[in-house]
MIPA-561290 format. One record per residue (C-alpha): residue number from 1; residue in one letter; x, y, z. Coordinates in steps of 0.05 Angstrom, whole numbers. Layout:
<rs>
<r><pos>NUM</pos><code>A</code><c1>X</c1><c2>Y</c2><c3>Z</c3></r>
...
</rs>
This chain:
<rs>
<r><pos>1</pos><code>X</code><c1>1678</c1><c2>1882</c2><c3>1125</c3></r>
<r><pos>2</pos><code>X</code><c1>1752</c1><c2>1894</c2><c3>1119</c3></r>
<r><pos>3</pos><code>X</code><c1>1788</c1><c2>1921</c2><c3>1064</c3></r>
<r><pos>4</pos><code>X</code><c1>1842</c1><c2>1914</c2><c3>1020</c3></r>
<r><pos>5</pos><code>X</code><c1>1909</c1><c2>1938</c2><c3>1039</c3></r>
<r><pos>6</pos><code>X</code><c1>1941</c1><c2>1996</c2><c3>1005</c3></r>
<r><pos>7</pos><code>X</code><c1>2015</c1><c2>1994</c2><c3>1006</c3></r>
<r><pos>8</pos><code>X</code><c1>2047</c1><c2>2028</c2><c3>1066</c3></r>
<r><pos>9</pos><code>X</code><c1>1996</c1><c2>2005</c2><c3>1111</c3></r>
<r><pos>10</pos><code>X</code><c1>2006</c1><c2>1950</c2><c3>1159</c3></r>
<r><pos>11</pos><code>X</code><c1>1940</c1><c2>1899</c2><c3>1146</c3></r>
<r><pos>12</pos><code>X</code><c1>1919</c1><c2>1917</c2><c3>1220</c3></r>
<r><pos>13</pos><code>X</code><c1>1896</c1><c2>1980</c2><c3>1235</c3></r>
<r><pos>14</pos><code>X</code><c1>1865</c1><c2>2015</c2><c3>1289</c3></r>
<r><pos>15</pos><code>X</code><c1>1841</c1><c2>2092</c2><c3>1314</c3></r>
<r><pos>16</pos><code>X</code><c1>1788</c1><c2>2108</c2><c3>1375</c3></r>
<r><pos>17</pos><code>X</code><c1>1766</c1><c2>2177</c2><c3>1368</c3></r>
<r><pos>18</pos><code>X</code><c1>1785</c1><c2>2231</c2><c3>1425</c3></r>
<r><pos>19</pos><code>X</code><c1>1724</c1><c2>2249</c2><c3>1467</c3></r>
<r><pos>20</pos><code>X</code><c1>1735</c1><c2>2329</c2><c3>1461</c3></r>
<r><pos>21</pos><code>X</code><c1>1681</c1><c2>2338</c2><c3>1508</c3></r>
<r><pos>22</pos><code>X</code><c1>1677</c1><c2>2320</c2><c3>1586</c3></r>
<r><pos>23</pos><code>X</code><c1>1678</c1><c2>2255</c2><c3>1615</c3></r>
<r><pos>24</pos><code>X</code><c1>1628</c1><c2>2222</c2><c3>1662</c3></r>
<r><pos>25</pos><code>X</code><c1>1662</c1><c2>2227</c2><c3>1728</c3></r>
<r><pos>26</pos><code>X</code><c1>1621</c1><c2>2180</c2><c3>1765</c3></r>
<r><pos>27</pos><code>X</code><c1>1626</c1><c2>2128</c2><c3>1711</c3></r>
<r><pos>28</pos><code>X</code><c1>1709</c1><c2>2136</c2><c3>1710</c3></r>
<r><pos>29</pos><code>X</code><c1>1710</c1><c2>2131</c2><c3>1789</c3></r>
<r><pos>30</pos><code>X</code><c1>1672</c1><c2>2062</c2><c3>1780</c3></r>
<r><pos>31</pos><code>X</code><c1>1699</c1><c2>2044</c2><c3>1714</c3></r>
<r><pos>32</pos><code>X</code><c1>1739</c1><c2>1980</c2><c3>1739</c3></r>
<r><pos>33</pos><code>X</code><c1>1674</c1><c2>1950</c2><c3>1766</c3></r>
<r><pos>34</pos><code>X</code><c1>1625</c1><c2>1968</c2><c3>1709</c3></r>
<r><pos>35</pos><code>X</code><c1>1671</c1><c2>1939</c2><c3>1659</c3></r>
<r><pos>36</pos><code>X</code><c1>1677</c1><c2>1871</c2><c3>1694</c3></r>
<r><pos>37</pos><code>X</code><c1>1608</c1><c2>1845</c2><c3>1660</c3></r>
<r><pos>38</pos><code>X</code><c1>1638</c1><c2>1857</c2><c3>1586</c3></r>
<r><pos>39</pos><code>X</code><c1>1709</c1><c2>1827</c2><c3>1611</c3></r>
<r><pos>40</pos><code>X</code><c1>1664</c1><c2>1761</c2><c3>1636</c3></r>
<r><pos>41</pos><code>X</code><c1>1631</c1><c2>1765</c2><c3>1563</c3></r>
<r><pos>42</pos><code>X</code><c1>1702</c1><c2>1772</c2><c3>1527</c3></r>
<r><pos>43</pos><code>X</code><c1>1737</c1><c2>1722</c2><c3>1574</c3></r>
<r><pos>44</pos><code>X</code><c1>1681</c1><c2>1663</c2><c3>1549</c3></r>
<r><pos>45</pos><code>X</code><c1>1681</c1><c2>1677</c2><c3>1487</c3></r>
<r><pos>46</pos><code>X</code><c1>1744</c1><c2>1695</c2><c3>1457</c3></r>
<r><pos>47</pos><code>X</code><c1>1791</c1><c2>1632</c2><c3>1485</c3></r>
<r><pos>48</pos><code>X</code><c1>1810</c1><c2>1608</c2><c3>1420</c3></r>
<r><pos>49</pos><code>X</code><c1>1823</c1><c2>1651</c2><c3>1365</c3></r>
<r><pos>50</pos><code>X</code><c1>1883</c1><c2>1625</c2><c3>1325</c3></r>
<r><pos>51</pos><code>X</code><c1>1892</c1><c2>1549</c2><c3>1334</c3></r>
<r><pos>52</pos><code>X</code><c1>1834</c1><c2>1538</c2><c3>1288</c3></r>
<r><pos>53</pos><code>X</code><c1>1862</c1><c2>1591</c2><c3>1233</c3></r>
<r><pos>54</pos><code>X</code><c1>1926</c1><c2>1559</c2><c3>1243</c3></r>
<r><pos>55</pos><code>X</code><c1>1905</c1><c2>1490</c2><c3>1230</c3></r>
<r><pos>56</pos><code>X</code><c1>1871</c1><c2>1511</c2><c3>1168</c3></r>
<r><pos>57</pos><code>X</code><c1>1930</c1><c2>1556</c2><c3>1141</c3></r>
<r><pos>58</pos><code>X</code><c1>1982</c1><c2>1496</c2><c3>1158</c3></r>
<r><pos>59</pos><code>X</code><c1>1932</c1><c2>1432</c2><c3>1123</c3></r>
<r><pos>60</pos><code>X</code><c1>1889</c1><c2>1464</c2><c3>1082</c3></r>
<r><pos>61</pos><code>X</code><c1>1915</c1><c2>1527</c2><c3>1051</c3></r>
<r><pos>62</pos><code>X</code><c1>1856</c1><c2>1562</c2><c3>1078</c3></r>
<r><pos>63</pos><code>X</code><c1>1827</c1><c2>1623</c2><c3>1121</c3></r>
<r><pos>64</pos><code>X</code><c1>1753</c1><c2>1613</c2><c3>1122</c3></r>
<r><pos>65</pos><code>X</code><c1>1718</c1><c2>1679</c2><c3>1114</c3></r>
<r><pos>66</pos><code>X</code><c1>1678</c1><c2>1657</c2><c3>1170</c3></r>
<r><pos>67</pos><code>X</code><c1>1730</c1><c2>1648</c2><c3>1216</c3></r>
<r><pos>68</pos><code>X</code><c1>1766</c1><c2>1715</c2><c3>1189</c3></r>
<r><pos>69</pos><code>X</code><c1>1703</c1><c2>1750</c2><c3>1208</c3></r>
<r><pos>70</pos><code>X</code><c1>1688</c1><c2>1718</c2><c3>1275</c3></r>
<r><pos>71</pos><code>X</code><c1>1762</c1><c2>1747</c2><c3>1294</c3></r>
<r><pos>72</pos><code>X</code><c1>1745</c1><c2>1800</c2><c3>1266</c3></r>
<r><pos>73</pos><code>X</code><c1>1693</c1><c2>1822</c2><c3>1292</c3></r>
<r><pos>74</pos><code>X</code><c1>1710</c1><c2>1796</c2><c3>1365</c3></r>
<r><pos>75</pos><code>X</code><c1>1785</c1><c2>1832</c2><c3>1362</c3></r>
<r><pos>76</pos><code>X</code><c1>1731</c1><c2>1889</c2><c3>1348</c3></r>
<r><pos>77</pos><code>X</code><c1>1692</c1><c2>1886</c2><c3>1420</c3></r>
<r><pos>78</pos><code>X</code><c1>1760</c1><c2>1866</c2><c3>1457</c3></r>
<r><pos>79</pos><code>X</code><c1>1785</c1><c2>1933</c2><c3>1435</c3></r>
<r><pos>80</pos><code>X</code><c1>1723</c1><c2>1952</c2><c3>1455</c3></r>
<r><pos>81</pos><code>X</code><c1>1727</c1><c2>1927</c2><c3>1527</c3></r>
<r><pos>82</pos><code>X</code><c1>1797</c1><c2>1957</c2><c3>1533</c3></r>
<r><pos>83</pos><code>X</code><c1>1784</c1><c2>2022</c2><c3>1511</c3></r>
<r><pos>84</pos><code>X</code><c1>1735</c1><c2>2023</c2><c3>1552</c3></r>
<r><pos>85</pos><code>X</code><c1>1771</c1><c2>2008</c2><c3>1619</c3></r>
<r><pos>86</pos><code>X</code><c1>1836</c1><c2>2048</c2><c3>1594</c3></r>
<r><pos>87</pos><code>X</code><c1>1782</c1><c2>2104</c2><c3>1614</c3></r>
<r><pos>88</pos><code>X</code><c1>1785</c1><c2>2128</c2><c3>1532</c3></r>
<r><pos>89</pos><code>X</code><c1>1703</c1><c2>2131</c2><c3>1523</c3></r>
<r><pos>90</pos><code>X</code><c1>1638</c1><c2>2125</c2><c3>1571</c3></r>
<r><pos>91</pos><code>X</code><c1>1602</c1><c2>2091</c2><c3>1527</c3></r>
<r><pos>92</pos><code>X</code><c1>1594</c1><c2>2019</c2><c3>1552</c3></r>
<r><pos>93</pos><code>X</code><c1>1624</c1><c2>1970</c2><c3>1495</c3></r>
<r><pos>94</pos><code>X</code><c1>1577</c1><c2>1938</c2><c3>1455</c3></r>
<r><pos>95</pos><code>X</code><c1>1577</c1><c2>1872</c2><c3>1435</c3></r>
<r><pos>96</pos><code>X</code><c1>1565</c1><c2>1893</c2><c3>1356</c3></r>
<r><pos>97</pos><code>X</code><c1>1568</c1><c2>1967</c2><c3>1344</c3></r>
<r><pos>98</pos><code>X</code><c1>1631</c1><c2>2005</c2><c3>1317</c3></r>
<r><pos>99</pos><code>X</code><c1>1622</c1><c2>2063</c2><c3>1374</c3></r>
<r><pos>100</pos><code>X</code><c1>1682</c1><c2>2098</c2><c3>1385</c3></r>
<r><pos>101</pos><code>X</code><c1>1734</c1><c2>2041</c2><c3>1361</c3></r>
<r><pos>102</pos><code>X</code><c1>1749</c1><c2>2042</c2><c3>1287</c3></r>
<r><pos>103</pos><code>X</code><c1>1794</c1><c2>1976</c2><c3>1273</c3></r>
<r><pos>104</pos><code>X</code><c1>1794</c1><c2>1944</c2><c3>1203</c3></r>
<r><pos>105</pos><code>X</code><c1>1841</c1><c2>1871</c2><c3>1193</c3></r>
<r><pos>106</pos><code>X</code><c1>1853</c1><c2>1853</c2><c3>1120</c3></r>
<r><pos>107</pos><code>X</code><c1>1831</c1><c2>1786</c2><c3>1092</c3></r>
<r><pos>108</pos><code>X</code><c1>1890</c1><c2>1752</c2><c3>1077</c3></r>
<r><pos>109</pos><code>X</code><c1>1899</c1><c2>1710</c2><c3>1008</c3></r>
<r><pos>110</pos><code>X</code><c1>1934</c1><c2>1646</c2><c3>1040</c3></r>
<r><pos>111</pos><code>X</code><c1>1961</c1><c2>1615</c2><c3>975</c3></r>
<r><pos>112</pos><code>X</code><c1>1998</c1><c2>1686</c2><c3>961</c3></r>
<r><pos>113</pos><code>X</code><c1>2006</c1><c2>1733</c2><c3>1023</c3></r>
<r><pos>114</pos><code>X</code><c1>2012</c1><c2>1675</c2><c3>1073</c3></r>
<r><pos>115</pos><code>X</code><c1>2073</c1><c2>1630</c2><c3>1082</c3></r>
<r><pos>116</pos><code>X</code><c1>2036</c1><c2>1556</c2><c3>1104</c3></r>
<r><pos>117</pos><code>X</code><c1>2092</c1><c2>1537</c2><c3>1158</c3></r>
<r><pos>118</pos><code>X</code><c1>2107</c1><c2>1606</c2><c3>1192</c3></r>
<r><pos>119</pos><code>X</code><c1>2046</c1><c2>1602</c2><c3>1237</c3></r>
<r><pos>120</pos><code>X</code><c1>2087</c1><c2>1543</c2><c3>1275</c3></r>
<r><pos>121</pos><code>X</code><c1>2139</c1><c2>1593</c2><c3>1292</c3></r>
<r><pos>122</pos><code>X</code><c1>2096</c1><c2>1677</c2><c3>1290</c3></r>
<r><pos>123</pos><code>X</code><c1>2084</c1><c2>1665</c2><c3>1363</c3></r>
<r><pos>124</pos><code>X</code><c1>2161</c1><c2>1656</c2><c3>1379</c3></r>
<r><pos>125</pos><code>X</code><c1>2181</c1><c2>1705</c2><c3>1328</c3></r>
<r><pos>126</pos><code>X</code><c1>2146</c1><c2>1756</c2><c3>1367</c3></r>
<r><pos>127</pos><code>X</code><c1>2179</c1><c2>1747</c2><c3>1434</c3></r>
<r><pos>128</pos><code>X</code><c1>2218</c1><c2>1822</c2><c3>1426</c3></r>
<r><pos>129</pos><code>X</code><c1>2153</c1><c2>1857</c2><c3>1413</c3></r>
<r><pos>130</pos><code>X</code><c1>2119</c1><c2>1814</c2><c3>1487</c3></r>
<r><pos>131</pos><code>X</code><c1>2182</c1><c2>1842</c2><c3>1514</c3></r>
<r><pos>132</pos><code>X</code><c1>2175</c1><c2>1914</c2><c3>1497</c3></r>
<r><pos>133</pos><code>X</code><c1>2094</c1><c2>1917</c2><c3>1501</c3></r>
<r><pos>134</pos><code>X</code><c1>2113</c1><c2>1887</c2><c3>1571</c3></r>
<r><pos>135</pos><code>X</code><c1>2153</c1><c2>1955</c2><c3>1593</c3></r>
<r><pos>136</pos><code>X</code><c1>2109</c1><c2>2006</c2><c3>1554</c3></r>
<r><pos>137</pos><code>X</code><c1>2048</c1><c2>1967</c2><c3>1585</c3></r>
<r><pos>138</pos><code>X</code><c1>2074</c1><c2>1988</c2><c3>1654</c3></r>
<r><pos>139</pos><code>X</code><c1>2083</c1><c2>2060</c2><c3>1632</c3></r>
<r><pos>140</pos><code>X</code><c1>2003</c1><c2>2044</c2><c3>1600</c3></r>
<r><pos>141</pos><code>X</code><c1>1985</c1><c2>2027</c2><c3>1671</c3></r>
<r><pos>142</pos><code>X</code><c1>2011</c1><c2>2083</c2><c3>1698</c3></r>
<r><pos>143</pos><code>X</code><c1>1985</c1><c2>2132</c2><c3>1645</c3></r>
<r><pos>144</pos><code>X</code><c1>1921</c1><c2>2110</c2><c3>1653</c3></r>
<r><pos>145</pos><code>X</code><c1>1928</c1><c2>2114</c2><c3>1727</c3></r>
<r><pos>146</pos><code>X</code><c1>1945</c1><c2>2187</c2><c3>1715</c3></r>
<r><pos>147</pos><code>X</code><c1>1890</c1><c2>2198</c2><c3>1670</c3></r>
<r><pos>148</pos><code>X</code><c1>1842</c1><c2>2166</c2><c3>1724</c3></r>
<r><pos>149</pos><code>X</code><c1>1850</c1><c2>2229</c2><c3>1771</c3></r>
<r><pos>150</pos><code>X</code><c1>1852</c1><c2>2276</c2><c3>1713</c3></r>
<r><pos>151</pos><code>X</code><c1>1788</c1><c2>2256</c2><c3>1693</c3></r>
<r><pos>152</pos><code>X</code><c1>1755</c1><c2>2259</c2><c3>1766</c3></r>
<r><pos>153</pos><code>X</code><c1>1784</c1><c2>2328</c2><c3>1772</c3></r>
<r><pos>154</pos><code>X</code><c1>1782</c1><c2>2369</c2><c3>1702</c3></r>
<r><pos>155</pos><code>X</code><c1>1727</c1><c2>2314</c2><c3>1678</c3></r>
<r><pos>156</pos><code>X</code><c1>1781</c1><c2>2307</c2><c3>1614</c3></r>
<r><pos>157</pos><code>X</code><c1>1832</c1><c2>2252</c2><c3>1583</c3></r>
<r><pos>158</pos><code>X</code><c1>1899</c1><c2>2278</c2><c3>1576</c3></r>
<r><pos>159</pos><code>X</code><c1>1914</c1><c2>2279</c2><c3>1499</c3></r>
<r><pos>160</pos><code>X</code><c1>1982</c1><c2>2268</c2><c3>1499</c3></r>
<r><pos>161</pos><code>X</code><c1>1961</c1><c2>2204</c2><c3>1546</c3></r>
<r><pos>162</pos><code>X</code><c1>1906</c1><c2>2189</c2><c3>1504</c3></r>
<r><pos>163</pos><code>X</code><c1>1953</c1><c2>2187</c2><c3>1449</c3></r>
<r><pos>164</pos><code>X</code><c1>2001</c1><c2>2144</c2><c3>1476</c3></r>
<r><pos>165</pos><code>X</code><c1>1964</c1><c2>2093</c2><c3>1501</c3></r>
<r><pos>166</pos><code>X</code><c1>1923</c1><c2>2091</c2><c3>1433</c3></r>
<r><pos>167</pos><code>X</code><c1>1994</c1><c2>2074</c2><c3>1406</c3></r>
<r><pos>168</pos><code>X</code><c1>2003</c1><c2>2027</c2><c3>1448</c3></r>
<r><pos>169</pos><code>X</code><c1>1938</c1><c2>1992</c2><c3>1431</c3></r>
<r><pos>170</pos><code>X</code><c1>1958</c1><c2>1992</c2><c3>1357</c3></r>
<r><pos>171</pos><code>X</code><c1>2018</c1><c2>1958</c2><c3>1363</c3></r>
<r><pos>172</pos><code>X</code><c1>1989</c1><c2>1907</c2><c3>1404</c3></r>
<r><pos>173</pos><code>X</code><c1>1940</c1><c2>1902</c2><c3>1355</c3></r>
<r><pos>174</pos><code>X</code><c1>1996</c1><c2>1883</c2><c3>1296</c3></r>
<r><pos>175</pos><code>X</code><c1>2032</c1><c2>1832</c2><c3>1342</c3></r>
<r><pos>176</pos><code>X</code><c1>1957</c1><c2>1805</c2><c3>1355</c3></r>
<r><pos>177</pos><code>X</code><c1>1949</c1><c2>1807</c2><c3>1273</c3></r>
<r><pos>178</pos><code>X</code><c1>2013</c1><c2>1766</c2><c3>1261</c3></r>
<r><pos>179</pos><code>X</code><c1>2016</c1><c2>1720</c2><c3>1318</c3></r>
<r><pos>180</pos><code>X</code><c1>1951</c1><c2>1699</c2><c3>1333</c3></r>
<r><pos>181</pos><code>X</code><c1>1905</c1><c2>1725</c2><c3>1282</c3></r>
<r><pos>182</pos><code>X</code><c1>1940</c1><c2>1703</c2><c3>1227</c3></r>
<r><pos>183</pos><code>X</code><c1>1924</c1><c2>1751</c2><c3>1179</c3></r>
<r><pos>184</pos><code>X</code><c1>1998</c1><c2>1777</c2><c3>1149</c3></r>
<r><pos>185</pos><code>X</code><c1>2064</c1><c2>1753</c2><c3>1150</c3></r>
<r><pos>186</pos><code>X</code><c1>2095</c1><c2>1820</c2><c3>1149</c3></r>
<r><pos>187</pos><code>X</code><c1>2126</c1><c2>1829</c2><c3>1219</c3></r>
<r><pos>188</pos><code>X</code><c1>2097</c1><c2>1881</c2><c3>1267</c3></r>
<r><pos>189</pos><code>X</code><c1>2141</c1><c2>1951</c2><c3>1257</c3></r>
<r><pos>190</pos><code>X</code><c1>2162</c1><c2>1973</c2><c3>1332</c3></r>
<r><pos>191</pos><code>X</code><c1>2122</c1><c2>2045</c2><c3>1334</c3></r>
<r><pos>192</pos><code>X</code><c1>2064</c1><c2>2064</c2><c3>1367</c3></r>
<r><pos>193</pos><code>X</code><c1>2035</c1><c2>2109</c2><c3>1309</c3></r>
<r><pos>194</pos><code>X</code><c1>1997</c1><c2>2091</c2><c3>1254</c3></r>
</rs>
C-alpha cells in the first residue's frame, strides 16, 4: 500500500538494493533470453494504464483505488522486469513479490492534489524529459553493456553503474508518475537521485 507523501519527496519513488555479493554468471550471459517470458507477461498485460485513470480524473473527479493499485502494483513488476534485464539482480521477477525493487506511488486526492484538465496536456508537457531520458538511455545501454562483461569476468555490478542507471530508472519512474500514471501534478525534477 502506498503512503502519504512527506514534503520534499516527489510522490514516486523508487530504490533496488545493490547485490554486494557475486552475480550468477551463467544467468547474466543468458539474461536477454531468460527475461523474454516476463517481458511476454508485461507486454499483455500492462497496454493500458492511463486512459482509464484519465477518463475518470477528467469526468468524474475520480482515481479509483482499484485502479491506483492495479498501476501500482503492475509499475511494481515492470520495474521488476527491467531491473532484471539491466543485469541489477538474478532473481527472476516475480509477478507479486517486492524482491529487490522497493517502489512506493502516492494515492493522489483528485479534488485537491489533481488539476481535472491537465491530464489532456502531462503527456506533451513531458516532451523535454522523453528527450533527455532518450540520450541518458543510450549512455543506460551502454552502461549496462559495460556492466554485462564486468559481471562475466569479476562476477560483480559496477556501483557507480549500478548507481547511474538506478537514477535513471527513477526519473523515468516520475515522468511515468505524471504522464501516464496520473498520480501528481508536480512536474518531474530533471535528476537522477532520489
Amino acid at each position: 500500500m502506498s503512503t502519504t507523501s512527506t514534503e520534499g519527496t516527489y510522490p514516486a519513488r523508487l530504490s533496488i538494493d545493490f547485490q554486494e555479493g557475486g552475480l550468477d554468471r551463467l544467468s547474466t550471459f543468458f539474461r536477454l533470453f531468460w527475461a523474454i517470458p516476463a517481458i511476454i507477461v508485461l507486454t499483455l498485460v500492462g497496454s493500458a494504464l492511463s486512459g482509464p485513470a484519465a477518463l475518470t480524473i477528467l469526468f468524474r473527479q475520480k482515481y479509483p483505488q482499484w485502479w491506483f493499485d492495479f498501476n501500482l502494483q503492475l509499475t511494481r513488476f515492470s520495474t521488476r522486469v527491467v531491473a532484471y534485464a539491466a543485469l541489477m539482480t538474478d532473481r527472476y521477477p516475480s509477478t507479486d513479490e517486492e524482491q529487490s525493487v522497493h517502489l512506493d506511488l502516492d494515492y493522489p486526492n483528485v479534488k485537491q492534489d489533481l488539476n481535472r484538465w491537465l491530464p489532456l496536456v502531462k503527456w506533451l508537457l513531458a516532451i523535454p524529459h522523453y528527450i533527455v531520458m532518450a540520450v541518458l538511455g543510450i549512455g543506460v545501454a551502454v552502461a549496462v553493456l559495460i556492466a554485462w562483461f564486468a559481471i562475466l569476468f569479476t562476477g560483480r555490478y559496477p556501483r557507480g553503474i549500478f548507481n547511474f542507471v538506478e537514477g535513471f530508472f527513477r526519473w523515468g519512474l516520475r515522468v511515468q508518475a505524471y504522464a501516464f500514471l496520473l498520480v501528481t501534478d508536480s512536474y518531474p525534477p530533471f535528476r537522477l537521485s532520489a
